[in-house]
PDB file of N, CA, C, O and CB in Angstrom:
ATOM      1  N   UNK A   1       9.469 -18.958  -1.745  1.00  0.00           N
ATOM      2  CA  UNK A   1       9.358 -17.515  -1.753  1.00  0.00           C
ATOM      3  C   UNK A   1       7.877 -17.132  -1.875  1.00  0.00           C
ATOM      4  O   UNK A   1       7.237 -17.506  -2.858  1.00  0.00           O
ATOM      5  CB  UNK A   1      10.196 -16.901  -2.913  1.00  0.00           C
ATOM      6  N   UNK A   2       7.240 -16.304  -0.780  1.00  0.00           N
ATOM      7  CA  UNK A   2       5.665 -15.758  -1.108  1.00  0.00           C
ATOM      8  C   UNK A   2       6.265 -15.041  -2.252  1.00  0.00           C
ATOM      9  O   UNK A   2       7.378 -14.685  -2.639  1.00  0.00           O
ATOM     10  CB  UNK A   2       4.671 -14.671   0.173  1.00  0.00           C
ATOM     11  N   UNK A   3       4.460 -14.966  -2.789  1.00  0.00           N
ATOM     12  CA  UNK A   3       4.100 -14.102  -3.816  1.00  0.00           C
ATOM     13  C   UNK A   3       3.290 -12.854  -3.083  1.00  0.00           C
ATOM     14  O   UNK A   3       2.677 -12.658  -2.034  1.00  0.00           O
ATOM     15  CB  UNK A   3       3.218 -14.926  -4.942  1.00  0.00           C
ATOM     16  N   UNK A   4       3.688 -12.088  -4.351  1.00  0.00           N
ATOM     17  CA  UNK A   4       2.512 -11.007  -4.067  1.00  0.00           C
ATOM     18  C   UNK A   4       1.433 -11.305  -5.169  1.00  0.00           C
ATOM     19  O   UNK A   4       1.385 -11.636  -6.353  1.00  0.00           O
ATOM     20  CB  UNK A   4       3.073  -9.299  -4.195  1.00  0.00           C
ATOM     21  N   UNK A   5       0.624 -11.016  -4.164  1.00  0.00           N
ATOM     22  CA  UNK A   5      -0.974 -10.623  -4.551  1.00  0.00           C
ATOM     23  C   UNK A   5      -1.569  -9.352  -4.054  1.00  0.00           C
ATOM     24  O   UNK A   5      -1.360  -8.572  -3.124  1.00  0.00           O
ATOM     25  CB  UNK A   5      -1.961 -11.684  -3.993  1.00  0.00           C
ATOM     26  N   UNK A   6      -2.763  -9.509  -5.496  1.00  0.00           N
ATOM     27  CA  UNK A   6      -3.133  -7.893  -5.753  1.00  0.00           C
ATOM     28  C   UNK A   6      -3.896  -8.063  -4.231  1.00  0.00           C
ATOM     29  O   UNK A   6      -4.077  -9.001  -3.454  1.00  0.00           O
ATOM     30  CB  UNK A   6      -4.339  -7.324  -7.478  1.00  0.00           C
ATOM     31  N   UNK A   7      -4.270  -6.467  -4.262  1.00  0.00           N
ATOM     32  CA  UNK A   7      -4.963  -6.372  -2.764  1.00  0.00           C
ATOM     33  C   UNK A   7      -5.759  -5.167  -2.913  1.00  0.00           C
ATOM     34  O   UNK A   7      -5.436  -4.260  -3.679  1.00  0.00           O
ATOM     35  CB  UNK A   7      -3.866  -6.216  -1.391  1.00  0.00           C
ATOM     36  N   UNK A   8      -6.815  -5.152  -2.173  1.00  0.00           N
ATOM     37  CA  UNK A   8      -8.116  -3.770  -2.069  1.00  0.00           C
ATOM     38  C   UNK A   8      -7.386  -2.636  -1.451  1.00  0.00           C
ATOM     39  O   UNK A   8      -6.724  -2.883  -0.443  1.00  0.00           O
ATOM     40  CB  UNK A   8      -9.679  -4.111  -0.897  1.00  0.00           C
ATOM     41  N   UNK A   9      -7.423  -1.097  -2.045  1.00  0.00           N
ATOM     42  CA  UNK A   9      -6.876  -0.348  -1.509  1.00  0.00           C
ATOM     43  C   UNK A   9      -7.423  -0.197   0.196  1.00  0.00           C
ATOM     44  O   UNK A   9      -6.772   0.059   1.209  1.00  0.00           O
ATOM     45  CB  UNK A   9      -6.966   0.711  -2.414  1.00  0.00           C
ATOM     46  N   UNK A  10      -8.706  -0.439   0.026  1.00  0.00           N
ATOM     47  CA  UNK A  10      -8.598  -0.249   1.703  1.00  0.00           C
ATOM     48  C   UNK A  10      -8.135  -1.197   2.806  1.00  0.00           C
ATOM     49  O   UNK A  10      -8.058  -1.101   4.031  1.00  0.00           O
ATOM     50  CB  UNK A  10      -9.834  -0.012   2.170  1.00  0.00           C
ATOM     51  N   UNK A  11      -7.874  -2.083   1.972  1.00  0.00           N
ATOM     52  CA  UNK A  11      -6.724  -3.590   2.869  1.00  0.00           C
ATOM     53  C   UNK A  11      -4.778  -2.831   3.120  1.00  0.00           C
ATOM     54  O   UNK A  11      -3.952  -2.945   4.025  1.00  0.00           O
ATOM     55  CB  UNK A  11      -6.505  -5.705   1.027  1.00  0.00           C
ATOM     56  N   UNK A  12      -4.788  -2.052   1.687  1.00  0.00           N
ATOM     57  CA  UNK A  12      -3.593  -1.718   2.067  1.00  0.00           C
ATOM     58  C   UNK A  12      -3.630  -0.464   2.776  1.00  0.00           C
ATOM     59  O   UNK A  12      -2.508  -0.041   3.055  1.00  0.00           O
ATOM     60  CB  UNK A  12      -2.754  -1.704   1.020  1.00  0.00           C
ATOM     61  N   UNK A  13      -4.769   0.377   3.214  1.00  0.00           N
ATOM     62  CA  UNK A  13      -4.827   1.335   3.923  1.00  0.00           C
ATOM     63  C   UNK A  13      -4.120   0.752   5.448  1.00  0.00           C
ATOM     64  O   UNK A  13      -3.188   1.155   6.145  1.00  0.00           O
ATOM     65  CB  UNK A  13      -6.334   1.850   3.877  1.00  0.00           C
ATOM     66  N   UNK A  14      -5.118  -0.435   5.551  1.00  0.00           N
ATOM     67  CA  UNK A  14      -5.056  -0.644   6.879  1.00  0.00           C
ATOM     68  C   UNK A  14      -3.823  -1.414   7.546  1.00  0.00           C
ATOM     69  O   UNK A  14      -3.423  -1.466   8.709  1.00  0.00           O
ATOM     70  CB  UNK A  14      -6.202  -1.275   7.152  1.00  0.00           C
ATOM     71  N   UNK A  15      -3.248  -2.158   6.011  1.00  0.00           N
ATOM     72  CA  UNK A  15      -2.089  -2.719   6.526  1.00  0.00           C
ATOM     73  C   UNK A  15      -1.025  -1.056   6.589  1.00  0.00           C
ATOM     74  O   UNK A  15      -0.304  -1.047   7.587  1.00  0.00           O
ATOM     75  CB  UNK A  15      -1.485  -4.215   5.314  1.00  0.00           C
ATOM     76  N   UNK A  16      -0.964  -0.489   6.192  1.00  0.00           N
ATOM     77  CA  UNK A  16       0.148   0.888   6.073  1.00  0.00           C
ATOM     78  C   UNK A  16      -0.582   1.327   7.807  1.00  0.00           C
ATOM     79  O   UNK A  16       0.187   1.432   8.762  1.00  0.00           O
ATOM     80  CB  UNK A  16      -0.247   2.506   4.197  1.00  0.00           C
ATOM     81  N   UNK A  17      -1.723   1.485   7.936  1.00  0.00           N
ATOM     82  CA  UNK A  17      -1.724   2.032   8.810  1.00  0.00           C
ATOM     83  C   UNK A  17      -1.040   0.945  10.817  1.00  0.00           C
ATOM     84  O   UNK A  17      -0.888   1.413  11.945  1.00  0.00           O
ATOM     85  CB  UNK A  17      -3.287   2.582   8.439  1.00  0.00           C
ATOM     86  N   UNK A  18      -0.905  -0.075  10.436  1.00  0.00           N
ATOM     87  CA  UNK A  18      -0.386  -0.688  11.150  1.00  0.00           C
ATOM     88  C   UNK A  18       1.120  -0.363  11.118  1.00  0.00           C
ATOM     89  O   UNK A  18       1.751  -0.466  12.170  1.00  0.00           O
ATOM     90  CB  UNK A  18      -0.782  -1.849  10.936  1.00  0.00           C
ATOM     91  N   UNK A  19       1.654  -0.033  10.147  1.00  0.00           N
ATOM     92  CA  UNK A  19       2.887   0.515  10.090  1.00  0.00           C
ATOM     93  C   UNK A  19       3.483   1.857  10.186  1.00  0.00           C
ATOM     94  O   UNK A  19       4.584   2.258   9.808  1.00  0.00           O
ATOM     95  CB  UNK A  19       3.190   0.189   9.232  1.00  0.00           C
ATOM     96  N   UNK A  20       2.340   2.570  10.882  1.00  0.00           N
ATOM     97  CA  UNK A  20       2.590   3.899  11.660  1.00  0.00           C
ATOM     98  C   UNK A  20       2.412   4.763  10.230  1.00  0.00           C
ATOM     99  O   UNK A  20       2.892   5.897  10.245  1.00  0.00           O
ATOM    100  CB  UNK A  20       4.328   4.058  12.611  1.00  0.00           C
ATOM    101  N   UNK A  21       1.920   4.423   9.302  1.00  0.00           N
ATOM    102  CA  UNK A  21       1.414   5.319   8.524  1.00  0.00           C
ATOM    103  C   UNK A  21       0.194   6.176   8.617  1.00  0.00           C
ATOM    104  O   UNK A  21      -0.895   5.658   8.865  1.00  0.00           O
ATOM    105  CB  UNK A  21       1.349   4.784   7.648  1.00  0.00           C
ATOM    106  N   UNK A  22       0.354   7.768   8.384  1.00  0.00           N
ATOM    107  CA  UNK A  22      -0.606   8.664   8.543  1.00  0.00           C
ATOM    108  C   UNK A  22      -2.039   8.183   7.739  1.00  0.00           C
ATOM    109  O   UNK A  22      -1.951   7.247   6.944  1.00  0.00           O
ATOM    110  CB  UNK A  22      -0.002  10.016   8.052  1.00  0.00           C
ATOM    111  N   UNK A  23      -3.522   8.930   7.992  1.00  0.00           N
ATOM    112  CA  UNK A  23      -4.673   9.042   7.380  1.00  0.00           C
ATOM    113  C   UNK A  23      -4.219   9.262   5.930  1.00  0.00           C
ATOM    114  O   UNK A  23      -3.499  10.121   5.422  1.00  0.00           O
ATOM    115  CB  UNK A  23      -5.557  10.122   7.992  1.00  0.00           C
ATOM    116  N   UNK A  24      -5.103   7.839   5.260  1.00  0.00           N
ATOM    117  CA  UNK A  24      -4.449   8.772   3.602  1.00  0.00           C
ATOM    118  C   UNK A  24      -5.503   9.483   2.973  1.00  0.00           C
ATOM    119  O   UNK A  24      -6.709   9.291   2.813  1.00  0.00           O
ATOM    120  CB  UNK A  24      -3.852   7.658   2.157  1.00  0.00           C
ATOM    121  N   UNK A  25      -4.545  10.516   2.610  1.00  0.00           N
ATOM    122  CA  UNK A  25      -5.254  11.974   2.122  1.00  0.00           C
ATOM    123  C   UNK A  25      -5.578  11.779   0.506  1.00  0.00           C
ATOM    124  O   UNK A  25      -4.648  11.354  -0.180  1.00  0.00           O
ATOM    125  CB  UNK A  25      -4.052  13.483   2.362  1.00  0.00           C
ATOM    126  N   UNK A  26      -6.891  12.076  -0.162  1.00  0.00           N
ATOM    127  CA  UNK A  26      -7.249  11.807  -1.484  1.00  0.00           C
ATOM    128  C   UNK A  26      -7.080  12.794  -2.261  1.00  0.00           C
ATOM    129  O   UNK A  26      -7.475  13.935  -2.020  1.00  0.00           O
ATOM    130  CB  UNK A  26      -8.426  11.413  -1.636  1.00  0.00           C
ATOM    131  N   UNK A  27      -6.503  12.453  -3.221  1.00  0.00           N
ATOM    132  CA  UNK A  27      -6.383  13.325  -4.546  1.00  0.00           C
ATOM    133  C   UNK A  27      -6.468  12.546  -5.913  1.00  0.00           C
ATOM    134  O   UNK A  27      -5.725  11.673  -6.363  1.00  0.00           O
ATOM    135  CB  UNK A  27      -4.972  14.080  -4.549  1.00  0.00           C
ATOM    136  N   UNK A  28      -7.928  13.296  -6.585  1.00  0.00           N
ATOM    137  CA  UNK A  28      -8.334  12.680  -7.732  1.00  0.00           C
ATOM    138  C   UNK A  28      -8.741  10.992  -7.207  1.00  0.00           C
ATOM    139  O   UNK A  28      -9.367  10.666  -6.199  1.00  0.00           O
ATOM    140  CB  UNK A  28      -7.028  12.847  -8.922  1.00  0.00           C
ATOM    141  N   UNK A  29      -8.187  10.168  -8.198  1.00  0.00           N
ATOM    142  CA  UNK A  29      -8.664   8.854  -7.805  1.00  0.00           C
ATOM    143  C   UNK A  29      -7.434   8.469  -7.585  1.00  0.00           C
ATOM    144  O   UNK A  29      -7.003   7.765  -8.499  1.00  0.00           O
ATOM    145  CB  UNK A  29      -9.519   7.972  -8.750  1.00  0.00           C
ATOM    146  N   UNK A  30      -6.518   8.702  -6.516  1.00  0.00           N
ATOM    147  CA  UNK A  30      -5.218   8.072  -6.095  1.00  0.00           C
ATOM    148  C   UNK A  30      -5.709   8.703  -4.270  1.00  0.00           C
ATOM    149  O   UNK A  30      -6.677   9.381  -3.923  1.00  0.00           O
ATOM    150  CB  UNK A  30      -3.388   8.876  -7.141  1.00  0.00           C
ATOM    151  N   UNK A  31      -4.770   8.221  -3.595  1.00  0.00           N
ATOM    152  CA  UNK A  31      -4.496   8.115  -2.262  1.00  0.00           C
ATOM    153  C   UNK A  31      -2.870   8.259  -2.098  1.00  0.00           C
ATOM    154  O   UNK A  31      -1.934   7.904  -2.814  1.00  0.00           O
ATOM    155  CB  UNK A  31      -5.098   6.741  -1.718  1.00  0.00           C
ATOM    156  N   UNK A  32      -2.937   8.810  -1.072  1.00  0.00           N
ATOM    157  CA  UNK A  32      -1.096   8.851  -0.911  1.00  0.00           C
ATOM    158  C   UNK A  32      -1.135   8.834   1.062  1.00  0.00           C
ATOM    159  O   UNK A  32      -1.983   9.341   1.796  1.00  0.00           O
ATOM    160  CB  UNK A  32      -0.078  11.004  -1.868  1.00  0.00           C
ATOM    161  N   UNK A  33       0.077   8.079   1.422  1.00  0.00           N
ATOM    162  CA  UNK A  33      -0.391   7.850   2.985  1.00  0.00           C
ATOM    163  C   UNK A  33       1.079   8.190   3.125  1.00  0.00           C
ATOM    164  O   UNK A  33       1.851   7.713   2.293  1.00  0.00           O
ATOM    165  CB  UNK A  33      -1.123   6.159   3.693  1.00  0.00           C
ATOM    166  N   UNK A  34       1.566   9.000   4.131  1.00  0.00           N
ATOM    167  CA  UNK A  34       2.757   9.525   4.813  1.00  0.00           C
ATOM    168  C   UNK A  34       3.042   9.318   6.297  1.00  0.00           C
ATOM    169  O   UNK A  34       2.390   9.552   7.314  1.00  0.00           O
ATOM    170  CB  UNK A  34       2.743  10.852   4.630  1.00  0.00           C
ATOM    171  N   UNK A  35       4.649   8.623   5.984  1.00  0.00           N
ATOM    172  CA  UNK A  35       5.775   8.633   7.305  1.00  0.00           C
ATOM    173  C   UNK A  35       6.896   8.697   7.063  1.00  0.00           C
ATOM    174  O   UNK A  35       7.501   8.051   6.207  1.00  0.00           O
ATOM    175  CB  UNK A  35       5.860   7.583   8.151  1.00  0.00           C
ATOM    176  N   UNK A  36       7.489   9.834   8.108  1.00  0.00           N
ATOM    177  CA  UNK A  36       8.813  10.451   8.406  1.00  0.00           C
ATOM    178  C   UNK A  36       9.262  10.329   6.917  1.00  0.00           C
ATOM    179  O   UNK A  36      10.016   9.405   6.611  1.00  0.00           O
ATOM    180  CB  UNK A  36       9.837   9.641   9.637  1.00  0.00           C
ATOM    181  N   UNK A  37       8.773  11.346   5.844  1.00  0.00           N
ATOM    182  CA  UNK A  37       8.932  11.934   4.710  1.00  0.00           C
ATOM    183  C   UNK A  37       8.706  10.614   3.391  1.00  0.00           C
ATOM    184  O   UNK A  37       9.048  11.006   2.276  1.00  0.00           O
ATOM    185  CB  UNK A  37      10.468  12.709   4.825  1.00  0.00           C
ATOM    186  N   UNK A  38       8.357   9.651   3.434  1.00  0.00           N
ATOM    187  CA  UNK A  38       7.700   8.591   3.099  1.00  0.00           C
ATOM    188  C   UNK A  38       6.517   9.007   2.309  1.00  0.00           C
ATOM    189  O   UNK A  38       5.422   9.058   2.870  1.00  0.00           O
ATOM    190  CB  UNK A  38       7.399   7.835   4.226  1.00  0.00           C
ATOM    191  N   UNK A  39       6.625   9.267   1.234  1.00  0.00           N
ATOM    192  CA  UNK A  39       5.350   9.218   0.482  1.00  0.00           C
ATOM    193  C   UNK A  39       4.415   7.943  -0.319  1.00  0.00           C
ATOM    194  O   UNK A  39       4.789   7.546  -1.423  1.00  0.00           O
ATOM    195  CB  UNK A  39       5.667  10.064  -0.431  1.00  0.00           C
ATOM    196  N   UNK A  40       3.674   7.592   0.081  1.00  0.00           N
ATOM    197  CA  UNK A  40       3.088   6.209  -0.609  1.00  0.00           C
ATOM    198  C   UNK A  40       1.980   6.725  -1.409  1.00  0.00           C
ATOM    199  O   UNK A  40       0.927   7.037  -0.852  1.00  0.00           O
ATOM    200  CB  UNK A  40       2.501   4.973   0.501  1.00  0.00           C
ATOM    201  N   UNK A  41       2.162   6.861  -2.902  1.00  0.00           N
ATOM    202  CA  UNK A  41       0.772   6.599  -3.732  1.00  0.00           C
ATOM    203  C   UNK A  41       0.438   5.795  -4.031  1.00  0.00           C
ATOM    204  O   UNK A  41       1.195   4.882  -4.360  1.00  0.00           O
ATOM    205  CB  UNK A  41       0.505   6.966  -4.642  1.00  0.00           C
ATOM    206  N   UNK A  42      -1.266   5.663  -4.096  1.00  0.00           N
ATOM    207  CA  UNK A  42      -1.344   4.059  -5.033  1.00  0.00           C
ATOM    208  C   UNK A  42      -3.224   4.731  -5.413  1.00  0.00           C
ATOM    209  O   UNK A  42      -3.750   5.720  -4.904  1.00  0.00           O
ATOM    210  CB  UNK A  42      -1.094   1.777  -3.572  1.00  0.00           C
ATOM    211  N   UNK A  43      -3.801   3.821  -6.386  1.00  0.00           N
ATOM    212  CA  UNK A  43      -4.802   4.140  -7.237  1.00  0.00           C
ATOM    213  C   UNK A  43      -5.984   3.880  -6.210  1.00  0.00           C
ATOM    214  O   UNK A  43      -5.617   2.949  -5.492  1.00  0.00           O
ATOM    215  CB  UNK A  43      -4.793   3.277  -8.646  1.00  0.00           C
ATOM    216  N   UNK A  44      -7.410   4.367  -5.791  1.00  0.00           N
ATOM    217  CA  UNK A  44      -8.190   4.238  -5.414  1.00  0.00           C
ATOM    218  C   UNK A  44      -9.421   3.744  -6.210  1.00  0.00           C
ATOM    219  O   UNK A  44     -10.379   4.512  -6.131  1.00  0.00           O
ATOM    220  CB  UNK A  44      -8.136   5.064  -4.902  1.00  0.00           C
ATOM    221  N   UNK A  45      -9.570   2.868  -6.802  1.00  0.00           N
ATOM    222  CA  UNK A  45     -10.607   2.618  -7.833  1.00  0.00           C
ATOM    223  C   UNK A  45     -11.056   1.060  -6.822  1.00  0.00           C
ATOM    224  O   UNK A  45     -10.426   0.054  -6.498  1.00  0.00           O
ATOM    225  CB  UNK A  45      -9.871   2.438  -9.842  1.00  0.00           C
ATOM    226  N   UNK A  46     -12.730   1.649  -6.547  1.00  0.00           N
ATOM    227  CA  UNK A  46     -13.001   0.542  -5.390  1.00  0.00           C
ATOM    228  C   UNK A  46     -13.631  -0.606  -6.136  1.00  0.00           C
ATOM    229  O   UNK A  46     -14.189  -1.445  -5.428  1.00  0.00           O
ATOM    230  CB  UNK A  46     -14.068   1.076  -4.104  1.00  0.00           C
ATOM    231  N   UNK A  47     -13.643  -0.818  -7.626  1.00  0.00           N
ATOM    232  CA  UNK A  47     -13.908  -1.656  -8.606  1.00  0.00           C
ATOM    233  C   UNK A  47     -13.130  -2.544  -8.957  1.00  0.00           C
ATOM    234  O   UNK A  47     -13.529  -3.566  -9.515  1.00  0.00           O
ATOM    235  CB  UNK A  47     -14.142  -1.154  -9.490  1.00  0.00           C
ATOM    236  N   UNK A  48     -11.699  -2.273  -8.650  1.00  0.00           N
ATOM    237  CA  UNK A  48     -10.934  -3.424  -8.451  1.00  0.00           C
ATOM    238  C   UNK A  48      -9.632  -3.801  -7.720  1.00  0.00           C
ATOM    239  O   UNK A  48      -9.556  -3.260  -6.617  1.00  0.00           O
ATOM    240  CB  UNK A  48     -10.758  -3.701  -9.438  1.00  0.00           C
ATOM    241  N   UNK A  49      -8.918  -4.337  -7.940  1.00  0.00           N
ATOM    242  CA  UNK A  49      -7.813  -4.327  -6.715  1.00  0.00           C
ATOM    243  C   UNK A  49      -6.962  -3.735  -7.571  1.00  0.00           C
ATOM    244  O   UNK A  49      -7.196  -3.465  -8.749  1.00  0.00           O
ATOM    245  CB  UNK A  49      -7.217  -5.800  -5.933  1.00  0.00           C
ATOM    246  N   UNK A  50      -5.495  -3.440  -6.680  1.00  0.00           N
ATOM    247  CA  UNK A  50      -4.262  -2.925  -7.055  1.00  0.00           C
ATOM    248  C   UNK A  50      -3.338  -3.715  -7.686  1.00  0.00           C
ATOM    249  O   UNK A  50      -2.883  -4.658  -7.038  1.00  0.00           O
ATOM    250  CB  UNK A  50      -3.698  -2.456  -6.081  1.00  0.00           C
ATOM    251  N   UNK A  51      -3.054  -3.581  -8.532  1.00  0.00           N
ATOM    252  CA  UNK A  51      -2.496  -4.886  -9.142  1.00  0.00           C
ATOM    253  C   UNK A  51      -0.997  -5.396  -8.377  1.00  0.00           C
ATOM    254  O   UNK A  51      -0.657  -4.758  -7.381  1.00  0.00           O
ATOM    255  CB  UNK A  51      -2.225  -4.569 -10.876  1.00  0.00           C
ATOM    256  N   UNK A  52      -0.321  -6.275  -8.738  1.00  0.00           N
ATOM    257  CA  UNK A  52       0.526  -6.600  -7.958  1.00  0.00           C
ATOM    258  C   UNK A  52       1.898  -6.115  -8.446  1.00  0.00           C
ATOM    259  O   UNK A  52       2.758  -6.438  -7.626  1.00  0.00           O
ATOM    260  CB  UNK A  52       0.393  -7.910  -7.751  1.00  0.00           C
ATOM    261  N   UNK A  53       2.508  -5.307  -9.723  1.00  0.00           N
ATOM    262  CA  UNK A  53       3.189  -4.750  -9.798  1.00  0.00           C
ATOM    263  C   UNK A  53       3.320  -3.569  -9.007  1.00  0.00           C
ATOM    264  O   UNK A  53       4.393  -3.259  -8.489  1.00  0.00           O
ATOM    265  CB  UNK A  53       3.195  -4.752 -10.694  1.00  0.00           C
ATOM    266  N   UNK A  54       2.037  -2.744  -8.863  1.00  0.00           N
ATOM    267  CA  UNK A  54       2.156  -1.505  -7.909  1.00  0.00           C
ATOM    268  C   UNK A  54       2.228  -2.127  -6.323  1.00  0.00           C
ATOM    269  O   UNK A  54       2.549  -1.243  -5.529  1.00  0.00           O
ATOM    270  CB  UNK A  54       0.693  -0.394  -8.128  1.00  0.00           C
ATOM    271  N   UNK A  55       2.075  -3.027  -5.893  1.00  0.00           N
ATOM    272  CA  UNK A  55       1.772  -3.580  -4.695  1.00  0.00           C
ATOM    273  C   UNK A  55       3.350  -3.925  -4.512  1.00  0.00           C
ATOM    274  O   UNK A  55       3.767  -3.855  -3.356  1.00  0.00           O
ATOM    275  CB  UNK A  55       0.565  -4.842  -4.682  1.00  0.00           C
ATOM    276  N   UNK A  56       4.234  -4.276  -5.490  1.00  0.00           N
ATOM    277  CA  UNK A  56       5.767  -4.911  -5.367  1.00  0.00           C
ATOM    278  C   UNK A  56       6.426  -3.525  -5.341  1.00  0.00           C
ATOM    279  O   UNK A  56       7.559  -3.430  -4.868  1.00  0.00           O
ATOM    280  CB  UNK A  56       6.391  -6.045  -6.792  1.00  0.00           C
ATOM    281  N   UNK A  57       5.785  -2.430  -5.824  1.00  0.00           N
ATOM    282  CA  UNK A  57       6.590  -1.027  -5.846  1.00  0.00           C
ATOM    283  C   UNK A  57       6.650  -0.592  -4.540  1.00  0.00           C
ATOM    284  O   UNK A  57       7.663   0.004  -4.175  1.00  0.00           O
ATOM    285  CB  UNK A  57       5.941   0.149  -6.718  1.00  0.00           C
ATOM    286  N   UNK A  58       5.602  -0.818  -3.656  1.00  0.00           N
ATOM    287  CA  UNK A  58       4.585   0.082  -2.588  1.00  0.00           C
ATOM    288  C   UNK A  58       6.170  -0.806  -1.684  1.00  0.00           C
ATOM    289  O   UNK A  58       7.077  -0.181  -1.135  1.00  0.00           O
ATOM    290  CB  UNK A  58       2.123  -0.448  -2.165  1.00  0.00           C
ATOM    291  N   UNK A  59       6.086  -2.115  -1.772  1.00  0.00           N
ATOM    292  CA  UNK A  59       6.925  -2.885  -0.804  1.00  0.00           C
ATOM    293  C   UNK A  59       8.167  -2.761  -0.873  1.00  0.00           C
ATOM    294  O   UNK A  59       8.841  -3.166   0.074  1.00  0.00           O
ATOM    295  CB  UNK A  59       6.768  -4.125  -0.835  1.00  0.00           C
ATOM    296  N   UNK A  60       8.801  -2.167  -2.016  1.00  0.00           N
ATOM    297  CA  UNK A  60      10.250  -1.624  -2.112  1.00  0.00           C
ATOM    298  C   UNK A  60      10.343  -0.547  -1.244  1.00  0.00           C
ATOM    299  O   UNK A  60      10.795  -0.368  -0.112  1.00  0.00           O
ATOM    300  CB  UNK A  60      10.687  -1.159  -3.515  1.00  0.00           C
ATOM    301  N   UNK A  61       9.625   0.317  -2.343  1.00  0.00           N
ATOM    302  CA  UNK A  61       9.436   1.459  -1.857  1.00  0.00           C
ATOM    303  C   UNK A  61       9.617   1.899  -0.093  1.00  0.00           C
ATOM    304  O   UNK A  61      10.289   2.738   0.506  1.00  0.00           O
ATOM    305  CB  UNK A  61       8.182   1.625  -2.366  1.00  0.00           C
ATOM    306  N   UNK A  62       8.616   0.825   0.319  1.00  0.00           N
ATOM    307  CA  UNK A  62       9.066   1.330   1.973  1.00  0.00           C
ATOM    308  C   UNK A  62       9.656   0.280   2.793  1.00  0.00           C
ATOM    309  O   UNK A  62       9.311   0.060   3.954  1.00  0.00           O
ATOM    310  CB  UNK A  62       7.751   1.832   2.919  1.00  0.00           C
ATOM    311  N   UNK A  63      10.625  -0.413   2.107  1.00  0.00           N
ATOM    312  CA  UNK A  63      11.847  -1.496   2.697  1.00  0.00           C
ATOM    313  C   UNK A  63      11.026  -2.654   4.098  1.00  0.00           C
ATOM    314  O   UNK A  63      11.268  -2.877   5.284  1.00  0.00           O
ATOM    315  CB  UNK A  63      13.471  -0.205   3.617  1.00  0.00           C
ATOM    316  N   UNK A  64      10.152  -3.056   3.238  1.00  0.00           N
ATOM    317  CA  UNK A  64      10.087  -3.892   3.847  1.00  0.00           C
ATOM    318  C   UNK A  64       9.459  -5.219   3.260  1.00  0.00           C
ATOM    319  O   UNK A  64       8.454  -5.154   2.551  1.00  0.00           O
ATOM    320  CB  UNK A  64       9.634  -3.405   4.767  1.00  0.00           C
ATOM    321  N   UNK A  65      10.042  -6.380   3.552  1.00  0.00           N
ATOM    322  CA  UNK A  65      10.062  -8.110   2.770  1.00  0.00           C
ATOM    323  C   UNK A  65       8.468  -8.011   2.818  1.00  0.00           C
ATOM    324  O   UNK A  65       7.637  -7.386   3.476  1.00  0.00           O
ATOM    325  CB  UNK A  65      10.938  -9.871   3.905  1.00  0.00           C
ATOM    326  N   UNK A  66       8.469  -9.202   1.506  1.00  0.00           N
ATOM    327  CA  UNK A  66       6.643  -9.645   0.992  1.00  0.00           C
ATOM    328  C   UNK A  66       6.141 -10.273   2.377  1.00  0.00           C
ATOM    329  O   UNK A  66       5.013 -10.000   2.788  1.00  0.00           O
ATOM    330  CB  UNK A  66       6.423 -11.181  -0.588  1.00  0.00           C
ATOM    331  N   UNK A  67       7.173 -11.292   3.235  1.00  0.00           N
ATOM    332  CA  UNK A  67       6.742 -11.747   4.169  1.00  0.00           C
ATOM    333  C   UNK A  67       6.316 -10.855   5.233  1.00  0.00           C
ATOM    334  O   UNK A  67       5.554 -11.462   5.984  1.00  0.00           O
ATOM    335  CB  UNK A  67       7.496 -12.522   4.462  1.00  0.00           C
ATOM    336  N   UNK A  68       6.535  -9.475   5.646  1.00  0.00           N
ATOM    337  CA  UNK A  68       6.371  -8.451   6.524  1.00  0.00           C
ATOM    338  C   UNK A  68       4.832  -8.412   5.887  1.00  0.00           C
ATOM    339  O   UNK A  68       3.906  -9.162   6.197  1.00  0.00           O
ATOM    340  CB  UNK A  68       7.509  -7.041   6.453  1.00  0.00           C
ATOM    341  N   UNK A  69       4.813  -7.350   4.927  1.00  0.00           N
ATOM    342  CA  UNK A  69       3.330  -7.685   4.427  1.00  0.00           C
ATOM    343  C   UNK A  69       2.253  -8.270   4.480  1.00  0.00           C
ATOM    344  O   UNK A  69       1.149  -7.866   4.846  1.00  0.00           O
ATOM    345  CB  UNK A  69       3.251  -7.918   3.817  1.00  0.00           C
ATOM    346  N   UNK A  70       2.610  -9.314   4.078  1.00  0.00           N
ATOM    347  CA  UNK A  70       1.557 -10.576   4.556  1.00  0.00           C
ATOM    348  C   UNK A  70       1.401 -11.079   5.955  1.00  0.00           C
ATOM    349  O   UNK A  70       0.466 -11.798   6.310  1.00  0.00           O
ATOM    350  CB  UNK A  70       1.931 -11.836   3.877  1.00  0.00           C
ATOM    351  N   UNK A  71       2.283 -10.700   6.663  1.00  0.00           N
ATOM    352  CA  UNK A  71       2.271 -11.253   8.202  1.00  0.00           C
ATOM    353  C   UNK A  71       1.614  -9.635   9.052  1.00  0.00           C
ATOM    354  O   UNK A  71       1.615  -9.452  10.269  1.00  0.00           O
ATOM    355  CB  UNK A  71       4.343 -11.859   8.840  1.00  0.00           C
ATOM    356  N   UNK A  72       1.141  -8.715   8.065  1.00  0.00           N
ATOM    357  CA  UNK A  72       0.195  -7.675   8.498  1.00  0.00           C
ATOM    358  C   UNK A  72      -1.414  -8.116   8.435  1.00  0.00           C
ATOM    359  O   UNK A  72      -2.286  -7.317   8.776  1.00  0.00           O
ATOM    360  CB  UNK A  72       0.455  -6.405   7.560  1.00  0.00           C
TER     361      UNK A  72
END
């Protein structure tokens, strides 16, 4: 079974955006990226990565396996 690992918010920008996810729009020090009523927040702090509990939420959250992820 992969693991998750933490990851740079702008790694997961770009993987969301491969997945037909919109420009993510900033508020405060979070980011939130939208599809077909799909809301994704996650923390913008470019000092360190996202940890991998929020990274296992982000991947529920929009139904799709650790292996999808990583094969972004």
């Amino acid at each position: 079974m992969p693991k998750v690992t933490p990851i740079n918010a702008r790694e997961l920008v770009k993987k969301l955006r491969k997945l037909w996810f919109e420009w993510p729009y900033v508020w405060w020090k979070h980011m939130f990226m939208m599809k077909d009523g799909y809301r994704v927040p996650f923390p913008n702090h470019w000092w360190k990565d996202i940890s991998r509990w929020v990274v296992n939420c982000i991947i529920e959250y929009i139904w799709i396996s650790v292996d999808e992820r990583n094969s972004l």
